[in-house]
C-alpha positions as CSV (number, residue, x, y, z in Angstrom):
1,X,0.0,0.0,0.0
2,X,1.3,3.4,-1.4
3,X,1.3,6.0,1.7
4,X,0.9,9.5,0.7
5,X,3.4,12.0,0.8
6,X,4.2,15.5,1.4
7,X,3.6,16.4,-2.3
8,X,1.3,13.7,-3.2
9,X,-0.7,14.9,-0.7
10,X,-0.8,19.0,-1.0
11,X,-1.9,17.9,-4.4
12,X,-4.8,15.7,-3.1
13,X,-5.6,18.7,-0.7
14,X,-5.5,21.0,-4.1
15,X,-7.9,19.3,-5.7
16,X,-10.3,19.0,-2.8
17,X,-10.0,22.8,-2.5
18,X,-10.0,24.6,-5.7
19,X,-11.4,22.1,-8.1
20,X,-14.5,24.6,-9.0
21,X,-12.0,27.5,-8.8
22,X,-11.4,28.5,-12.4
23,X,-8.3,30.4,-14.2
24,X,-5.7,29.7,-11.3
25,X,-2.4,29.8,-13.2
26,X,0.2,27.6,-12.3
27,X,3.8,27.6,-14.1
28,X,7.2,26.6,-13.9
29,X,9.8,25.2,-15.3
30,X,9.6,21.4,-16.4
31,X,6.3,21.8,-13.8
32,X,4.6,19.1,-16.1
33,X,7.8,16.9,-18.0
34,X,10.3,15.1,-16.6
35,X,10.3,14.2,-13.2
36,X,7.5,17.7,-12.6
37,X,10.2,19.5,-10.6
38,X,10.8,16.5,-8.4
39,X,7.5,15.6,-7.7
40,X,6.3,18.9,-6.4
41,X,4.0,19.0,-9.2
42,X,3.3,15.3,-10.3
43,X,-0.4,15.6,-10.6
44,X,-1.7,19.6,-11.2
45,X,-2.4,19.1,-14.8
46,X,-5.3,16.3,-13.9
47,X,-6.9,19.2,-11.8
48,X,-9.0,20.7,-14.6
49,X,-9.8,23.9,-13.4
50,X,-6.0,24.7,-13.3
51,X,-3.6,26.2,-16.2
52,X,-0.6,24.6,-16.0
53,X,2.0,25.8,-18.4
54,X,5.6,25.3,-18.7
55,X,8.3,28.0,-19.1
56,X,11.7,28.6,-19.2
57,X,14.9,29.4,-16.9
58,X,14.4,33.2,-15.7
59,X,13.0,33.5,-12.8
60,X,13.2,36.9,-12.1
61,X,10.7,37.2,-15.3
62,X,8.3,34.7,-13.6
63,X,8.4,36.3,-10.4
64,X,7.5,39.8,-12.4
65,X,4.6,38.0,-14.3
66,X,2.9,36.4,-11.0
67,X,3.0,39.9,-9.3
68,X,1.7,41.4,-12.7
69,X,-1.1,39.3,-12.5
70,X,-1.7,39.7,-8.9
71,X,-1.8,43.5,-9.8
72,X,-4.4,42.8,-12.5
73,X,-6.7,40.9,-9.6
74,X,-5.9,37.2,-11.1
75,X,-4.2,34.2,-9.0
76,X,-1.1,32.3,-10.0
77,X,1.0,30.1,-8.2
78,X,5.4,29.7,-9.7
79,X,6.7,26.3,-8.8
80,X,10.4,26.2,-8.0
81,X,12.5,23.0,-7.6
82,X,14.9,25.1,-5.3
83,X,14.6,28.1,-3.3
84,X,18.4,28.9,-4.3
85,X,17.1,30.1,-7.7
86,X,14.8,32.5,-5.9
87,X,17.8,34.2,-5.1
88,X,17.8,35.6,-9.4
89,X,14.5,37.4,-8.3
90,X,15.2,39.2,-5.3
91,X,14.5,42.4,-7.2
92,X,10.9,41.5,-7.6
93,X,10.6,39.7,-4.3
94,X,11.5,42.8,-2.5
95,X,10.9,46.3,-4.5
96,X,8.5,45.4,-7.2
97,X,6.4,43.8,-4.2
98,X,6.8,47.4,-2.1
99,X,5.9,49.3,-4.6
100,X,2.5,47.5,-5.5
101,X,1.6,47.6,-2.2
102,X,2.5,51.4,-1.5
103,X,-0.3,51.8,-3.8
104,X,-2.3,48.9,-3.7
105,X,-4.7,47.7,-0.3
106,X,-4.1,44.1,0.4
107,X,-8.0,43.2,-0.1
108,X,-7.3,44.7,-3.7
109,X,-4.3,42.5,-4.8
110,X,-4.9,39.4,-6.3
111,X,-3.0,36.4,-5.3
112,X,0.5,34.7,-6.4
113,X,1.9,32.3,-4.1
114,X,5.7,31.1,-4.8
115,X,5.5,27.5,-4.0
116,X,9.2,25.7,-3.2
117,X,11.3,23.1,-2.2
118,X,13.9,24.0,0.3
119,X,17.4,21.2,-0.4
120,X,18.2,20.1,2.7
121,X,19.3,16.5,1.9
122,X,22.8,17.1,2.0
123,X,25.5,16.8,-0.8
124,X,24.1,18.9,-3.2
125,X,26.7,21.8,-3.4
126,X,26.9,25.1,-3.0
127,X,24.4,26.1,-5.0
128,X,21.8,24.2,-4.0
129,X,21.7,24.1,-0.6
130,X,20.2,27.5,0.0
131,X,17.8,26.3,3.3
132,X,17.5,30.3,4.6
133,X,13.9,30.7,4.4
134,X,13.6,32.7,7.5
135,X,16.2,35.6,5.4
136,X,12.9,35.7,2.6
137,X,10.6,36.6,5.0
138,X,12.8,39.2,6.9
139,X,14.4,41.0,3.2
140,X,10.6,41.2,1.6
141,X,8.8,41.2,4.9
142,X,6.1,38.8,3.8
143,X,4.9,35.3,5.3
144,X,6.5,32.1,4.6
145,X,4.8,28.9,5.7
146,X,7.4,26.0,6.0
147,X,5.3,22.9,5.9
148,X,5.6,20.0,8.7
149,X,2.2,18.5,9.4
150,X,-0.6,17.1,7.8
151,X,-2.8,19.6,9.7
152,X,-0.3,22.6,8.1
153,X,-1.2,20.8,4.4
154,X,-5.1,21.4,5.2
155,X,-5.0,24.9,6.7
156,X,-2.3,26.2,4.0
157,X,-3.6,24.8,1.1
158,X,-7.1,26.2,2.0
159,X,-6.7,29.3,3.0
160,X,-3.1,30.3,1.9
161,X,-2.2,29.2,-1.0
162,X,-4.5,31.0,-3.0
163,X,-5.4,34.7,-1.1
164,X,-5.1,38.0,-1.4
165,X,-1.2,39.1,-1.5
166,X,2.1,37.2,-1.7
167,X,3.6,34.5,-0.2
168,X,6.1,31.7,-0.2
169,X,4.9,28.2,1.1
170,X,8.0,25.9,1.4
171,X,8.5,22.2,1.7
172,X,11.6,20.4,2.3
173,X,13.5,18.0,0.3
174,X,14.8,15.7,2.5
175,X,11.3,14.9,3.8
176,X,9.8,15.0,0.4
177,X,9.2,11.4,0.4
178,X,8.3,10.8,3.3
179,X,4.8,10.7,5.3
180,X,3.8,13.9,6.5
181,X,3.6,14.4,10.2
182,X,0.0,13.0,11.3
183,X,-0.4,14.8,15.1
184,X,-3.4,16.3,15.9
185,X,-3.2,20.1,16.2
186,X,-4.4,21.0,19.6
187,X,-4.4,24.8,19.0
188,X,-3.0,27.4,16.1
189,X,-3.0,30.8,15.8
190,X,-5.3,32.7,13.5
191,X,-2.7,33.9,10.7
192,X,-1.2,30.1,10.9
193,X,1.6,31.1,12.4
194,X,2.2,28.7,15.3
195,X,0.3,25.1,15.6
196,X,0.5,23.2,19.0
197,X,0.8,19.9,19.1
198,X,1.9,18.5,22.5
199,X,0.9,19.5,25.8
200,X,2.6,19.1,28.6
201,X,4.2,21.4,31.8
202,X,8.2,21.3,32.0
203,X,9.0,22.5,28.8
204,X,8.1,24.9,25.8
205,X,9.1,23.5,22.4
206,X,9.5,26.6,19.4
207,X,10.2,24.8,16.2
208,X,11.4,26.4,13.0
209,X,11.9,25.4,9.8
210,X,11.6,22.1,9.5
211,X,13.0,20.5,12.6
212,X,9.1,20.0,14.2
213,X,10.2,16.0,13.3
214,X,13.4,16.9,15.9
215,X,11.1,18.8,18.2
216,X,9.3,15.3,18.3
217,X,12.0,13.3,19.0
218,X,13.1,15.1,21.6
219,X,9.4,15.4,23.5
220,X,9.3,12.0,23.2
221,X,13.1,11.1,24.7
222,X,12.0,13.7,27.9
223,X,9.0,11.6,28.6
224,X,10.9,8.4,29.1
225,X,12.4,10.9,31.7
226,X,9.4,11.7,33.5
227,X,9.0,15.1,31.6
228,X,6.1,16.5,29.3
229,X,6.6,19.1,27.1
230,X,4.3,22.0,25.1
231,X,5.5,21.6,21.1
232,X,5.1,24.3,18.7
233,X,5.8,24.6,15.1
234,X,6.2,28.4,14.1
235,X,6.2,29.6,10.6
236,X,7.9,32.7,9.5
237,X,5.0,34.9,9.6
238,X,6.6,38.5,10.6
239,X,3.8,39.9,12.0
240,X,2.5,36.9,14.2
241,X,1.0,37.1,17.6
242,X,2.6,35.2,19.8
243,X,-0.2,34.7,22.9
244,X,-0.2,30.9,22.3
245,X,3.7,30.9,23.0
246,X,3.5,33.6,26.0
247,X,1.1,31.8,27.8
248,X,2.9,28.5,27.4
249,X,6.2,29.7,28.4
250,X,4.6,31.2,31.7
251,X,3.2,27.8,32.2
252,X,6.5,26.4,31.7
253,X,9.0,28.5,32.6
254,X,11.8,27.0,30.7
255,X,12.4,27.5,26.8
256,X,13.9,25.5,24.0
257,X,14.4,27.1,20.2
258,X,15.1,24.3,17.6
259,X,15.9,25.5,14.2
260,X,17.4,23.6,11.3
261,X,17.8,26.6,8.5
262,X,21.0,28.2,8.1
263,X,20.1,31.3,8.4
264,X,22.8,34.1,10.6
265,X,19.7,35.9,12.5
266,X,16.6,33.7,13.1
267,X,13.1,35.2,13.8
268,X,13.5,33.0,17.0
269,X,15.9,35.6,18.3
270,X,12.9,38.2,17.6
271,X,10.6,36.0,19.2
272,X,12.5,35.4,22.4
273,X,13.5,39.5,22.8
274,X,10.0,39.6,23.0
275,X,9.0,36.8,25.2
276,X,11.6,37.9,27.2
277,X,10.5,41.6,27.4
278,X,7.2,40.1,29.1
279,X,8.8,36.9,30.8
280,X,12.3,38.3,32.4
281,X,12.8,35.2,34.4
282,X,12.4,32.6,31.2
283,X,15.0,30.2,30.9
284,X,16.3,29.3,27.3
285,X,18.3,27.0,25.7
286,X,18.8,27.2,21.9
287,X,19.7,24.4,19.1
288,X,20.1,26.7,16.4
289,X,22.8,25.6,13.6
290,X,26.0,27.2,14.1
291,X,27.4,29.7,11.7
292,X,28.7,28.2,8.4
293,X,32.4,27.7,8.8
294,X,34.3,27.9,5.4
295,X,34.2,23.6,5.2
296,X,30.3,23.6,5.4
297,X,30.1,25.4,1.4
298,X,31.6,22.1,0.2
299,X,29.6,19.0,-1.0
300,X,28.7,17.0,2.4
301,X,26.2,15.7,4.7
302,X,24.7,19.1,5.8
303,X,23.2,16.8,9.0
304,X,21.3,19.0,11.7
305,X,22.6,17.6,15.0
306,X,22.0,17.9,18.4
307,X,22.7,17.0,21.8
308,X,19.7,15.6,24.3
309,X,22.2,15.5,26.9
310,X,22.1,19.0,27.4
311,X,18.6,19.4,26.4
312,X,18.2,16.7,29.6
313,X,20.6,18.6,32.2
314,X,18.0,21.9,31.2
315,X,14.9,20.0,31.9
316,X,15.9,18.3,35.0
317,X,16.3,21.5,37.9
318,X,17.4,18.4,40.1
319,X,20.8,17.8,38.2
């Protein structure tokens, strides 16, 4: 029996959601030959009510012709096997995407949604290994949804994917082919920012990225150990409340930040200036990636490690 996948099902979850939703363009390049850029798109041209059309290498064109059409009040969604060659249309990303809405109210912008994989697998190369979604979000000040959860496939794909504005939903490589995560979401935040999934009393979980699998692991190695924990995924939403997260961490009192990208200044430093600004007492621990030495550029393993030793010795006031 054939499990579904991350892509497999976001395309499922497409087709349940927009199937009577006419003249959404979706385009990329090879987005229906060859392999449909990995996978991502493997099944959009059966969805009927979608124009899928292929195009060439220039994405800085393709970014200008989704935010043309969002201008003209028509949705389209660009398809991108890497989110290294976003890095070619930084210029539209950023100023184009100012200037429209300098002029423009949200509620009159039509909708383009950048939809990506993130390479995270490890020995790729330089160039495609860009996992520095968190730096998108920051640059253009727009939301990007990093997706971990079969709960994050329903709510993004129905109410993100195709809305007023401009985003980037991401998935990542390395789990492409796997299962997406099946926990129940206990409680989200309206803008889908944060999704709660444990619940527990020792420990607040912030996960980023995609590291909610490590967040996981981790809540499930401290309950062999007696403790529970609270376990959040957070997506890179700039402008997110974070009430969900305040009350847990006064609940908890102790804090741990996991976050798998690569990126130099994470929103999880924002988020704890604040939480900490409210909460002075908080105790925090972070397993953030170090900064990129000059061997890490090479072609290698690009593993996200940690240790639970330490995680342990936080947990545990006793030790």
């Amino acid at each position: 029996m054939n499990h579904p996948t991350y892509s497999s099902s976001i395309i499922s979850q497409l087709t349940d959601a927009y199937q009577d939703h006419a003249g959404i363009l979706f385009f990329g390049e090879n987005i229906n030959q060859g392999s449909c850029i990995s996978g991502l798109a493997r099944g959009l041209e059966q969805i009927s009510s979608f124009n899928v059309v292929n195009v060439g290498n220039c994405e800085l064109t393709h970014v200008g012709v989704g935010l043309g059409i969002l201008i003209d009040g028509g949705a389209s969604v660009l398809v991108v096997k890497q989110l290294d060659f976003l890095l070619l249309s930084l210029d539209q990303i950023v100023n184009t995407y100012n200037w429209i809405r300098s002029y423009m109210p949200l509620s009159s912008q039509g909708s383009f949604t950048i939809y990506s994989l993130v390479c995270d697998q490890g020995y790729q190369g330089p160039q495609s290994s860009l996992n520095n979604a968190n730096d998108f979000a920051s640059i253009a000040n727009i939301n990007v949804y990093c997706i971990n959860s079969k709960a994050e496939i329903g709510d993004i794909v129905n109410h993100k994917f195709v809305s007023n504005g401009f985003r980037i939903i991401c998935l990542s490589q390395k789990y492409l082919g796997c299962e997406p995560i099946a926990l129940d979401c206990l409680s989200r935040s309206n803008d889908f920012s944060a999704y709660k999934y444990l619940d527990g009393d020792n420990l607040t979980i912030l996960c980023y990225n995609f590291s909610l699998r490590v967040g996981l692991e981790i809540a499930e190695n401290l309950a062999r150990h007696g403790f529970t924990c609270d376990l959040f995924h957070v997506n890179y939403v700039p402008s997110m409340k974070l009430d969900l997260i305040f009350n847990s961490c006064f609940k908890t009192n102790k804090l741990l930040f996991i976050d798998d990208s690569k990126s130099v200044s994470s929103m999880s430093n924002l988020h704890l200036s604040l939480l900490l600004s409210e909460h002075p007492s908080l105790q925090s621990l972070s397993l953030q990636r170090q900064i990129l030495s000059q061997n890490d550029y090479s072609v290698q393993s690009d593993e996200y490690n940690y240790d639970f030793d330490q995680v342990l010795k936080f947990v545990d006031t006793s030790n």
